[in-house]
Every structure is written in structure tokens, then in C-alpha cells.
C-alpha positions in Angstrom: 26.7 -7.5 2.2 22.6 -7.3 1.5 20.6 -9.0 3.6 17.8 -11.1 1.9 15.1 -9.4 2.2 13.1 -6.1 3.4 9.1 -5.6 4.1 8.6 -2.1 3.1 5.2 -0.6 4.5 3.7 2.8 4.2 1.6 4.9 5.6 0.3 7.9 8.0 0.5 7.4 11.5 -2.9 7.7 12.8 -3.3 4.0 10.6 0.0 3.0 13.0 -2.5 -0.5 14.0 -2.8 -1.8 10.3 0.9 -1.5 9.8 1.1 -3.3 13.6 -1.2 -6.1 12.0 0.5 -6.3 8.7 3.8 -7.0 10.7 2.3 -9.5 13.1 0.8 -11.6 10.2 4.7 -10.9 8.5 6.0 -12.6 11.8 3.6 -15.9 11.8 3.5 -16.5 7.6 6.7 -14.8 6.0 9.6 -14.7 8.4 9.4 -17.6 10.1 11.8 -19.3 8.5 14.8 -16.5 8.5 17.0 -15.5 10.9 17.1 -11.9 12.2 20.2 -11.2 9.8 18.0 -12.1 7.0 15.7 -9.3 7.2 14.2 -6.0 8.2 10.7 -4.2 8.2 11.4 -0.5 7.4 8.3 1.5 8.2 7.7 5.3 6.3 5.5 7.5 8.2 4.7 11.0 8.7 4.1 11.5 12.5 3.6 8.9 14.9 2.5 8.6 18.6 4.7 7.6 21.3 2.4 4.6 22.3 2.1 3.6 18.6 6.2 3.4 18.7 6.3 1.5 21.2 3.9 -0.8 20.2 5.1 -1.5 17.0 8.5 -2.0 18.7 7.1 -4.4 21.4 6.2 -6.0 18.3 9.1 -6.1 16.4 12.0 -4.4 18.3 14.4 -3.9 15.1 12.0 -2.0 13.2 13.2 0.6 11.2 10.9 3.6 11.3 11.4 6.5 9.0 9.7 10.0 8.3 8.8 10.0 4.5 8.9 13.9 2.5 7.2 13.8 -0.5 9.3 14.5 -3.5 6.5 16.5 -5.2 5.6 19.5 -5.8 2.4 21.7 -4.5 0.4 21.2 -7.0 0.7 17.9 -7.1 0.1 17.3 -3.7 -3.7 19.1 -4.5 -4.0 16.5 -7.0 -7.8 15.9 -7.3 -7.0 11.9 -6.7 -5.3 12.8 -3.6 -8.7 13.4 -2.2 -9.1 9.3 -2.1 -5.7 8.7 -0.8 -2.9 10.2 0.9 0.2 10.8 -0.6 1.8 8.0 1.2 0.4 5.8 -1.2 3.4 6.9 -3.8 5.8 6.1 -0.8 6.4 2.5 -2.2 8.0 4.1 -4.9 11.3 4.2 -2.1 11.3 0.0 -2.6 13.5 0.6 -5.8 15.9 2.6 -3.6 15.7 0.0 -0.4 17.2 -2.8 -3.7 20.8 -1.2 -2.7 20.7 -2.8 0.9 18.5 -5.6 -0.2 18.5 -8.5 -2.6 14.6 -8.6 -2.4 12.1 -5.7 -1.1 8.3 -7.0 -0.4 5.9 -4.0 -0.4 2.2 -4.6 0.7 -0.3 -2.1 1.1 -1.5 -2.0 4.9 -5.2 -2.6 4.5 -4.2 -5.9 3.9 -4.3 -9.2 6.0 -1.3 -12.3 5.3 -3.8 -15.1 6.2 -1.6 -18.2 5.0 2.3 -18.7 4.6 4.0 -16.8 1.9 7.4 -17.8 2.6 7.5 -19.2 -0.8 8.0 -15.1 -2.3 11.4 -15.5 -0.9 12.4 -18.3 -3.6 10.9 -16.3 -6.6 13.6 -14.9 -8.9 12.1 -12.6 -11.3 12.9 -9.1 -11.1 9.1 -8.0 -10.4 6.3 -11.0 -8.7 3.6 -8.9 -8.6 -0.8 -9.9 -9.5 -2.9 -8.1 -12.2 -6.4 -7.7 -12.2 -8.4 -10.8 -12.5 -11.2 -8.8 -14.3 -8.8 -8.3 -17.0 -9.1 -4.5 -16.5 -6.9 -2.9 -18.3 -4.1 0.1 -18.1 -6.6 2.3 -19.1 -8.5 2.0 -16.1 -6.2 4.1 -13.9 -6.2 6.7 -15.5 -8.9 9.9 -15.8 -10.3 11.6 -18.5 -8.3 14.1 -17.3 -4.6 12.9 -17.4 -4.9 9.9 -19.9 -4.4 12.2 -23.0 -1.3 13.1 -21.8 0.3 9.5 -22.2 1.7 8.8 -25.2 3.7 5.2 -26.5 2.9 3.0 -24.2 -0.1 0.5 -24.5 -2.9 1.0 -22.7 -4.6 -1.9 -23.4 -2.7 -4.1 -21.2 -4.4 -5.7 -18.3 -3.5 -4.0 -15.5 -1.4 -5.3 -12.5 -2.3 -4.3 -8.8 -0.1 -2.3 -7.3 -1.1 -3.7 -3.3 1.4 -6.3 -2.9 4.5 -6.7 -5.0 8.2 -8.5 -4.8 11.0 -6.6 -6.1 15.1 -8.5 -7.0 18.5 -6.8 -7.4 18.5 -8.6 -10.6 16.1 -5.7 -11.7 18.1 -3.5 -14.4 18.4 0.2 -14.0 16.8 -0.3 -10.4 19.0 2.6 -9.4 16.8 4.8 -11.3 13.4 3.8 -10.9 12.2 5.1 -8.0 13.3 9.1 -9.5 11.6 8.0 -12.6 8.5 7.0 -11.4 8.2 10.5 -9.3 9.2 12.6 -12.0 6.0 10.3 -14.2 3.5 10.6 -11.6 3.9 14.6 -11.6 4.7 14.7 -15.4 1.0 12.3 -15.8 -0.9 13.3 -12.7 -1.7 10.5 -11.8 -1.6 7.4 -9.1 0.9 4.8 -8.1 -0.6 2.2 -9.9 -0.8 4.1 -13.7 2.8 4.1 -13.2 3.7 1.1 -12.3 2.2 -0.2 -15.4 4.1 1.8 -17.6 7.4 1.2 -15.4 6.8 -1.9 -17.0 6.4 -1.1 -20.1 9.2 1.3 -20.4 11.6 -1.0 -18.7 10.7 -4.1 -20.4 10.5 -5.8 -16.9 10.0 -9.9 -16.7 7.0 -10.3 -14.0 6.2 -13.2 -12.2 2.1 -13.3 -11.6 1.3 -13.7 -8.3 -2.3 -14.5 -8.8 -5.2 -13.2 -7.5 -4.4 -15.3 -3.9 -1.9 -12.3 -3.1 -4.5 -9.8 -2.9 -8.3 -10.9 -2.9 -11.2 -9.1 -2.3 -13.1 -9.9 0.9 -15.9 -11.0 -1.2 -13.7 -12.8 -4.1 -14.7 -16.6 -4.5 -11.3 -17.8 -3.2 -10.8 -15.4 -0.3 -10.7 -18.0 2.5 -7.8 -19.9 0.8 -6.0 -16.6 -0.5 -2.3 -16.1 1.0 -3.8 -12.3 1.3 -6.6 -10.7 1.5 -7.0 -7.0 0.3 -9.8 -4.5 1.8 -9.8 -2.3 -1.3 -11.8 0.6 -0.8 -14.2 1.9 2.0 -14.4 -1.5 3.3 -11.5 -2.1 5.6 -11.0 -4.7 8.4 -11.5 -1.9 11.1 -14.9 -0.6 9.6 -16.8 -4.0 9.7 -15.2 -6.4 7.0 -14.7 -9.3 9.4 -11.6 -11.5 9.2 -10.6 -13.6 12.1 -6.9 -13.5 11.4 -7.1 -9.9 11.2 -8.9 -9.8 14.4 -6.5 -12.0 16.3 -3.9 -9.8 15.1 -5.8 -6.6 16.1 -6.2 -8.1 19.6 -2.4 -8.8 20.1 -1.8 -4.9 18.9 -3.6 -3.7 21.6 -2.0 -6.0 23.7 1.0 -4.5 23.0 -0.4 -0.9 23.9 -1.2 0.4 20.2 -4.2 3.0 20.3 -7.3 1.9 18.3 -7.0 5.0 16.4 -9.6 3.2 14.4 -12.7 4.0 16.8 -11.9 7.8 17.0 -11.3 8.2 12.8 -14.6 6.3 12.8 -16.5 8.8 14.9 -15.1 11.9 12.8 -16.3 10.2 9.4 -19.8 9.8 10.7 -19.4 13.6 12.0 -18.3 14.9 8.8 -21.4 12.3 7.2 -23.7 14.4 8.7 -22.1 17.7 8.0 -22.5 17.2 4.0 -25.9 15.4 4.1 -27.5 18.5 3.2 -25.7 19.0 0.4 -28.2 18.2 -2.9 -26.1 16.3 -5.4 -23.8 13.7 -4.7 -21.0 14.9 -6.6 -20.7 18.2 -4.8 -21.7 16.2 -1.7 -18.8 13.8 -2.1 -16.4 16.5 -3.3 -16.7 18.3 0.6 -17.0 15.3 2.2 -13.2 13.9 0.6 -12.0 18.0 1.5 -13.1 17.8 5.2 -11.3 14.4 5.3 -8.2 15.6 4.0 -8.2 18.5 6.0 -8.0 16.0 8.9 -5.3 13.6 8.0 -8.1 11.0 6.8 -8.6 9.2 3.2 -11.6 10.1 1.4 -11.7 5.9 1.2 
């Protein structure tokens, strides 16, 4: 028998204290209501530290943490957009996969905060809840100059959704094969999660259910202090400077716990690696080494 519901989170394990505060918030404004048969939180990761385990399992002692291998091959891996992210970031493609132990899988990216309750996900029955842009920008937009002339037949023009947060049922068709499909697109496309996503949409004719902008704003959107979550897109993150109080709260009950602040040390090697390139003339070039040296390190170029 499935149990309800899985939180699927993914990421490298130097970032082990976002995923600590993305379960903690998970614990106060999703789960509350469920009983431990309900659900699980599966954690993919690469490497991660005996203290950070054990944190994480103070925290939540059934967690289910699992080494994630990227399906792709080496040249994908040196994809130029990799240089912003880490690979990890096409790890939520596995939620498609989690749907045959699950009758629901919530993903969430982990630079996020769950401010308010969202228990209501849990009622939603269409096969994909999920927010698009509310800019209105559209498919197009995430997708280079580079790789967007090799999609043909879907339509670009679409607004695009956001690929942070999203709410997958078992009443999705052809779930079986999605999470293969989406790998074998993202090599075949070069290019990020979120491209296809969009067209997984498309090709699959899937019903979505908008979330609204409330499931992931900006820390400087209009109607980020009522949002259910906020989302610290970018360079910005809750552990760089972006104060949020819920995030703090959280961050001081990980530590409690005895998670590193892994946080403080990553922040001392981008300033290092700031001043290593600040010679360099042009920003382009400049920002091209700076993303290398971060990689090189197990950091995001974000």
C-alpha cells in the first residue's frame, strides 16, 4: 500500500543545513496534521558529514537519505549551465520514480523557506500543482541561444512555470516513464531542469493546478510576508544576508541539533576566489573563472 505522501529534497551535502531548515519548516506547516505512516522525507545527496547525518536525523529520525549518480553523460556534466548549478538540480527528476511508493511526491528546492501552513497541497488532485512565472516569462526564457534551435514542436511561447516547488499525483499518466524521459531531453536539449519541465508538459498534455506566486516568492516580491514560501533565487540566499526570521529560527534549531554551519566556511572561499579573479579585465572572462574555481570546489556559481 502507498503511503500519502513523500517530500523529496535535493542537494550536495556541504548545503546539508538548508535541507535541515527545509525539513523543520515541513515539520511545523505541512506534516502536522499526518501521522508518521502517512509520509516520508527522502533526501538525495552526494557525500555528507557524519554530524550533518546526525543532525538531520535528530531532526527527523526516519529520514531517508540516498546517494544520487547522475544518469548523464560527461559531456553533459561540462555543460556550460552547470557552472550556475550543480547537477543535483536535475535530481527532482527521481520524484516521477518516488510516484510508485507514493500517491503524492512534494519537491521544493532547498533555498527555500515554508513560512505559513501548506497542508492544503495534500487535498489537491491534479496530476501536476505547480506556479509559473508571474512576469509572464515565457518557455523561451530557459533556454540559450545555444540549445533553443534544437527544439522543435513544442510552443515556446507559453508562460513558463517554476520549477522550485511542485506537487506530483499517481493519477499522472505515463508517470512510469517520465523521469527516463526527461534525462534522455535534458542531454538530447542541453539544457536545465526547468526547459524541460515545460515541455514535459507539453508533450504529456498534463492538467496543472497553479499554485500561485505564494509557493515560491521572491524575498523582494510585494506579497512575500504572506507567501506560504518564499524562494531565494539566485545569489541571494537566506545564509548570505537575505533576512527571514522563520528561516532564522529554523537555522538556530539546526545548529541546536549539531548541524555544521557549512555556510560561514563556503562564504569565506567565495570572497577568496572574489579576489583571485578581480584582476581579470572584462566581466565575462572574469565571471567565466570565477563559476570554474567554484565548481572545482563543490560550490554553485550562484
Amino acid at each position: 500500500m502507498k503511503k500519502k505522501i513523500a517530500l523529496l529534497l535535493c542537494s550536495t551535502g556541504n548545503e546539508a543545513f538548508a535541507v535541515g531548515n527545509v525539513i523543520i519548516g515541513a515539520k511545523k506547516y505541512l506534516f502536522q496534521n499526518l501521522t508518521r505512516e502517512d509520509y516520508d522525507i527522502i533526501f538525495l545527496t552526494d557525500k555528507l558529514e557524519g554530524k550533518d547525518e546526525n543532525a538531520l536525523k535528530n531532526i527527523f529520525p526516519r529520514i531517508i537519505i540516498k546517494i544520487y549518480k547522475s544518469p548523464f553523460s560527461k559531456e553533459m556534466l561540462n555543460l556550460r549551465e552547470l557552472n550556475h548549478f550543480s547537477s543535483f538540480t536535475y535530481a527532482r527528476f527521481e520524484a516521477f520514480n518516488l510516484l510508485e511508493q507514493y500517491e503524492k511526491v512534494f519537491y521544493v528546492d532547498t533555498d527555500i523557506v515554508i513560512q505559513k501552513d501548506i497542508s492544503e497541497i495534500i487535498d489537491i488532485k491534479t496530476p501536476l500543482a505547480i506556479s509559473y512565472f508571474a512576469n509572464k516569462m515565457t518557455v523561451s526564457g530557459n533556454f540559450t541561444k545555444e540549445n533553443i534551435d534544437l527544439v522543435k514542436g513544442y510552443d515556446l511561447n507559453k508562460v513558463s512555470i517554476i520549477a522550485a516547488v511542485f506537487l506530483i499525483n499517481d493519477s499522472l499518466n505515463n508517470y512510469q516513464i517520465m523521469s527516463k524521459w526527461c534525462y534522455d531531453k535534458a542531454e538530447e536539449y542541453k539544457t536545465n531542469d526547468q526547459s524541460i519541465l515545460n515541455l514535459l508538459i507539453q508533450e504529456f498534455n498534463i492538467e496543472t493546478h497553479d499554485l500561485t506566486e505564494s509557493y515560491g516568492a521572491y524575498p523582494t516580491s510585494n506579497i512575500a510576508k504572506e507567501s506560504h514560501i518564499i524562494h531565494a533565487i539566485g545569489p541571494a540566499k537566506f545564509w548570505r544576508g537575505t533576512y527571514n526570521k522563520e528561516w532564522e529560527e529554523n537555522n538556530k534549531i539546526w545548529i541546536e541539533a549539531g548541524g555544521n554551519t557549512t555556510y560561514e566556511e563556503n562564504a569565506k572561499k567565495r570572497k577568496l576566489i572574489d579576489k583571485i579573479v578581480w584582476f581579470i579585465p572584462t566581466f565575462n572572462l572574469r565571471d567565466k573563472v570565477r563559476r570554474y574555481l567554484l565548481k572545482k570546489i563543490g560550490l554553485t556559481g550562484r
